[in-house]
C-alpha positions in Angstrom: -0.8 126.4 -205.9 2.4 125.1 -206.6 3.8 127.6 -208.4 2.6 130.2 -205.8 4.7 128.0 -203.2 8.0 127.2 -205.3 7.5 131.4 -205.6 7.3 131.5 -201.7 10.4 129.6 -201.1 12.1 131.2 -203.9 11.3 134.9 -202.8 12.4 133.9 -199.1 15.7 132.3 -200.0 16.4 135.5 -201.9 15.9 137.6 -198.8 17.7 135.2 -196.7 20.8 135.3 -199.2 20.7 139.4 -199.3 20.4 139.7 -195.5 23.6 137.5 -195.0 25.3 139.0 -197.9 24.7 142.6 -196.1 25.3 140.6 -192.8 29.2 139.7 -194.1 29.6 143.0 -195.6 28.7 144.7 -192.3 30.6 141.9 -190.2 33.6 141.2 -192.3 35.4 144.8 -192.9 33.5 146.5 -189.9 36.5 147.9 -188.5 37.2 150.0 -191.8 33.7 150.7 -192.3 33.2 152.1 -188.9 36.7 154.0 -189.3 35.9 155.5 -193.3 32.4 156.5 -191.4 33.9 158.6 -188.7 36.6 159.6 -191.5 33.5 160.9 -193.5 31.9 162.2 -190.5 34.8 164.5 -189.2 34.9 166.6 -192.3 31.7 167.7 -192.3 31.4 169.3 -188.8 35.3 170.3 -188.8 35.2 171.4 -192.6 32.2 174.4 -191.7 33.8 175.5 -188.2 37.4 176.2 -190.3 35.6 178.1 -192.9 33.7 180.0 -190.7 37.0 180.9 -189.5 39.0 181.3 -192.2 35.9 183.5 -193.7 36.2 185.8 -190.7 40.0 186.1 -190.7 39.5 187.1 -194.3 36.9 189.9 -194.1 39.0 191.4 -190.9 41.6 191.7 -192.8 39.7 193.7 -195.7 38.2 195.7 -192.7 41.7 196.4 -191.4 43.5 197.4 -194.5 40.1 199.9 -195.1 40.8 201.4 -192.1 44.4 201.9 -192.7 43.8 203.6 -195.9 41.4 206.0 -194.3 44.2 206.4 -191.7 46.5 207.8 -194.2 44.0 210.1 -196.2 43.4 211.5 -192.3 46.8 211.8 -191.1 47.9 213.3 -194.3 45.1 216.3 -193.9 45.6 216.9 -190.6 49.8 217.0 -191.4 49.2 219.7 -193.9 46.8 221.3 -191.6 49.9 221.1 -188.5 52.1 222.4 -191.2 50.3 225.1 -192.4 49.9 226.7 -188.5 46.5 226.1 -189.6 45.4 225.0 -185.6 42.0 225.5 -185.7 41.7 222.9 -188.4 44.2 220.8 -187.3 42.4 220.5 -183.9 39.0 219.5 -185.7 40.7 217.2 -187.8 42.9 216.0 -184.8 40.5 213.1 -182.9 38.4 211.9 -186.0 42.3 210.9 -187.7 43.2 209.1 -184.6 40.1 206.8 -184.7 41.5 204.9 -187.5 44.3 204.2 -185.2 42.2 203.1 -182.3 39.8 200.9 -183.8 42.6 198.4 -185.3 45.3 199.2 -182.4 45.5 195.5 -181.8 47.0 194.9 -185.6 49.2 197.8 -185.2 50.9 196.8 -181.8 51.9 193.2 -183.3 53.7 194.8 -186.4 56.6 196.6 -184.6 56.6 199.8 -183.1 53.9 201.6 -184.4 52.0 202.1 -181.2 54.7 203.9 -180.0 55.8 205.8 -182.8 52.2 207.2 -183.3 50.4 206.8 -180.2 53.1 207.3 -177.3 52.0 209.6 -174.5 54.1 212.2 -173.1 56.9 210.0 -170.4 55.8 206.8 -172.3 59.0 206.9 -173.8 62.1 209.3 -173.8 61.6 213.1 -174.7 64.3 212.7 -177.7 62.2 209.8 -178.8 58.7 211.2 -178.1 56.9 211.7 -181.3 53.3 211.2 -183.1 49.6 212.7 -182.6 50.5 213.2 -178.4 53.0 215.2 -179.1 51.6 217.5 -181.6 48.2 217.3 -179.6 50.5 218.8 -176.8 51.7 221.5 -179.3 47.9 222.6 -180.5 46.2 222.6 -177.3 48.7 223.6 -174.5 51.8 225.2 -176.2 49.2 226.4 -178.7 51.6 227.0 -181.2 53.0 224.3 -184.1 56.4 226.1 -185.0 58.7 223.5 -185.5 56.5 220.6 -185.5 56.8 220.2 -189.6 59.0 217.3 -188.6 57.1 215.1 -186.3 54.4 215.8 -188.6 56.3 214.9 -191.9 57.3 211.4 -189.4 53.6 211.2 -188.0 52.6 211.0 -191.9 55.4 208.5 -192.7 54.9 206.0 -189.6 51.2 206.0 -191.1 51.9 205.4 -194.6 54.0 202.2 -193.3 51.4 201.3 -191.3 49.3 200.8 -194.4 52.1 198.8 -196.3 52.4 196.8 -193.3 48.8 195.6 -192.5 49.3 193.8 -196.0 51.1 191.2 -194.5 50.1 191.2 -190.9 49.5 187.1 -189.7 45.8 186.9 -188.3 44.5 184.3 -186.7 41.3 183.5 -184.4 43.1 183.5 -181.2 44.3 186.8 -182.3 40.7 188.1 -183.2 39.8 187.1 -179.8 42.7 188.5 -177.9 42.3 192.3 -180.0 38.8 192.6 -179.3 39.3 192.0 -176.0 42.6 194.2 -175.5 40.2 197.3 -176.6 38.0 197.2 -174.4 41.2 196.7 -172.1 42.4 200.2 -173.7 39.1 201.7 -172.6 38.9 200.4 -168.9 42.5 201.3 -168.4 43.2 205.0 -169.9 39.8 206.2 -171.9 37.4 206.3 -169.0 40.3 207.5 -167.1 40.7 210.5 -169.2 44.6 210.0 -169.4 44.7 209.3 -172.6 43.9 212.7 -173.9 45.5 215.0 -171.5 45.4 218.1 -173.8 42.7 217.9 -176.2 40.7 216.1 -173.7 39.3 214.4 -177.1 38.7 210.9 -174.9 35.6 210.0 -176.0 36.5 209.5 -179.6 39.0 207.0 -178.7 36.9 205.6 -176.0 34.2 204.7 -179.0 36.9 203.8 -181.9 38.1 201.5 -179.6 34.4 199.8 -179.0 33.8 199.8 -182.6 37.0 197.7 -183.5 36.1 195.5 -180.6 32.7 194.9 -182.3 33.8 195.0 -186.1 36.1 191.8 -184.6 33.1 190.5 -183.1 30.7 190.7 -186.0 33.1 188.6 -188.3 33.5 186.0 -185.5 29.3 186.2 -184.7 28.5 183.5 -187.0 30.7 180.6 -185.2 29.2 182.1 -181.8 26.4 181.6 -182.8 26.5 178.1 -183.8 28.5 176.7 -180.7 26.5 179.2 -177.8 23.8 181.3 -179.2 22.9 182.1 -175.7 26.4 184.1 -175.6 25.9 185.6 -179.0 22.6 187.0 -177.9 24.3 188.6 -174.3 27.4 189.9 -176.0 24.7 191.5 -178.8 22.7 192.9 -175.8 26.0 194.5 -174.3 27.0 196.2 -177.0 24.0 197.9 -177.5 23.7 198.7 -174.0 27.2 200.4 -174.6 26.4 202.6 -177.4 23.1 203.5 -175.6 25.5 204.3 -172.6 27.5 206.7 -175.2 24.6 208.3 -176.4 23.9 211.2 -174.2 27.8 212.4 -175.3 27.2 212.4 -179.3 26.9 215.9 -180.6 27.2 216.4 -183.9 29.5 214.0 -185.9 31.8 214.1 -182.7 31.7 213.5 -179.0 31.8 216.2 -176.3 35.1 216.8 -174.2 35.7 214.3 -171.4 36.0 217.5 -168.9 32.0 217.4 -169.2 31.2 214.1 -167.5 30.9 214.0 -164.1 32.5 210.8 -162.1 29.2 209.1 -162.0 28.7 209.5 -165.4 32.3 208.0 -166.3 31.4 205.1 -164.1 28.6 204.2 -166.1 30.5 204.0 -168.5 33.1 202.3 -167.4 30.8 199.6 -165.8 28.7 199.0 -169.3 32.4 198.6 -170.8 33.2 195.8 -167.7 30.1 194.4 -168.6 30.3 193.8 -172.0 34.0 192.6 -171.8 33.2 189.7 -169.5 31.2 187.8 -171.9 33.0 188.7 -174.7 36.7 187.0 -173.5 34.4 183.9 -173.8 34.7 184.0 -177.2 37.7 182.4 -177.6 36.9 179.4 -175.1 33.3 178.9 -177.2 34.7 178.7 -180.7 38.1 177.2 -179.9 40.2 180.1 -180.8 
């Protein structure tokens, strides 16, 4: 009995002298025990988010510099096809070239002067400095006739192939991602459903879906931190693009899109309102994931 109490006292003086041990570990240095846990803490919720990030900057990129090596395989056959007074062939090959342009337009308008030097409109700039596809889409479907556009071809093919060198180096960052995905469906709202932008070839509807599918390849990469900060967004944005290609459907034919002179107006405001609808939620990216 004895030795069953002594072992009592002995076992609770042992716990009392580990609880105020822990006590005066706890109380003593709280301060920089409460300050190396939120140190600890920050990491690993700021660490993933960056990541994410830096993951989807990354795989754009790639994306991008894809798509500008496919740009240059396309300009260059559709050059030779300009140069050869081969129109026929240079008219098929004409809007499926241009979608490599469209679908990373973003990139290319923040490296210079590309946009203009390959996508300028006739009167966007002056005649003597008016070059690119417009002006050779001018050539093959109103003049009807490429003699003497072996120039602004062989410049067309050059702007391209600097294009390419360029994208190697281009800056990226979220904010960016955000903006660009945003700015083509912009492009679509303000010239593709308009019909403006393809005054000749009347080709619109390529660019008009080139321009959704950059806006959704930027998208895609940034989906996972969507997802984790507002799945509820993720989920409408997913809904709207698929909405959007369903609203394109009807115009597929072939590997190619009909001519814009087919729509009717309340066919190019359905269009034009699945667009409107798909970029409202989608300019919430950057608020949601703190680009």
């Amino acid at each position: 009995m004895v030795t069953n109490r002594n072992s009592a006292w002995v076992s609770l003086l042992l716990g009392s002298s580990l609880l105020l041990s822990a006590c005066g570990q706890s109380s003593a240095p709280a301060a920089s025990g409460s300050a190396q846990k939120e140190t600890a803490a920050k990491p690993a919720e700021a660490v993933p988010a960056a990541d994410v990030q830096k993951e989807a900057i990354e795989k754009y990129l790639q994306y991008v510099i894809g798509q500008t090596d496919e740009f240059v395989k396309a300009a260059d056959a559709f050059t030779k096809a300009v140069k050869a007074g081969d129109i026929e062939t240079a008219k098929s090959l004409y809007a499926p070239s241009r979608m490599h342009f469209e679908r990373i337009e973003p990139i290319a308008e923040s490296l210079g002067d590309f946009d203009p030097w390959i996508d300028a409109r006739e009167g966007d700039v002056p005649d003597n400095e008016w070059r690119g596809y417009h002006r050779l889409e001018k050539a093959l479907w109103e003049t009807k006739s490429v003699a003497g556009q072996d120039k602004v071809a062989d410049q067309l093919l050059q702007d391209v192939k600097q294009l390419r060198v360029k994208v190697e180096s281009v800056e990226i960052d979220t904010a960016m991602l955000v903006t660009g995905a945003v700015e083509l469906l912009n492009e679509v709202s303000s010239s593709k459903v308009t019909g403006e932008e393809e005054r000749y070839s009347h080709t619109d509807l390529y660019d008009f879906a080139a321009n959704v599918e950059g806006a959704h390849e930027i998208y895609q990469v940034l989906k996972p931190a969507v997802e984790k900060k507002d799945a509820a967004l993720a989920g409408e944005i997913n809904s709207r693009f698929k909405e959007l290609d369903q609203a394109l459907q009807p115009y597929r034919k072939d590997k190619g899109y009909v001519s814009y002179t087919e729509l009717t107006p309340e066919q190019t405001k359905k269009l034009s309102q699945a667009v409107d609808a798909l970029a409202e939620p989608l300019s919430k990216m950057g608020t949601v994931i703190g680009g």
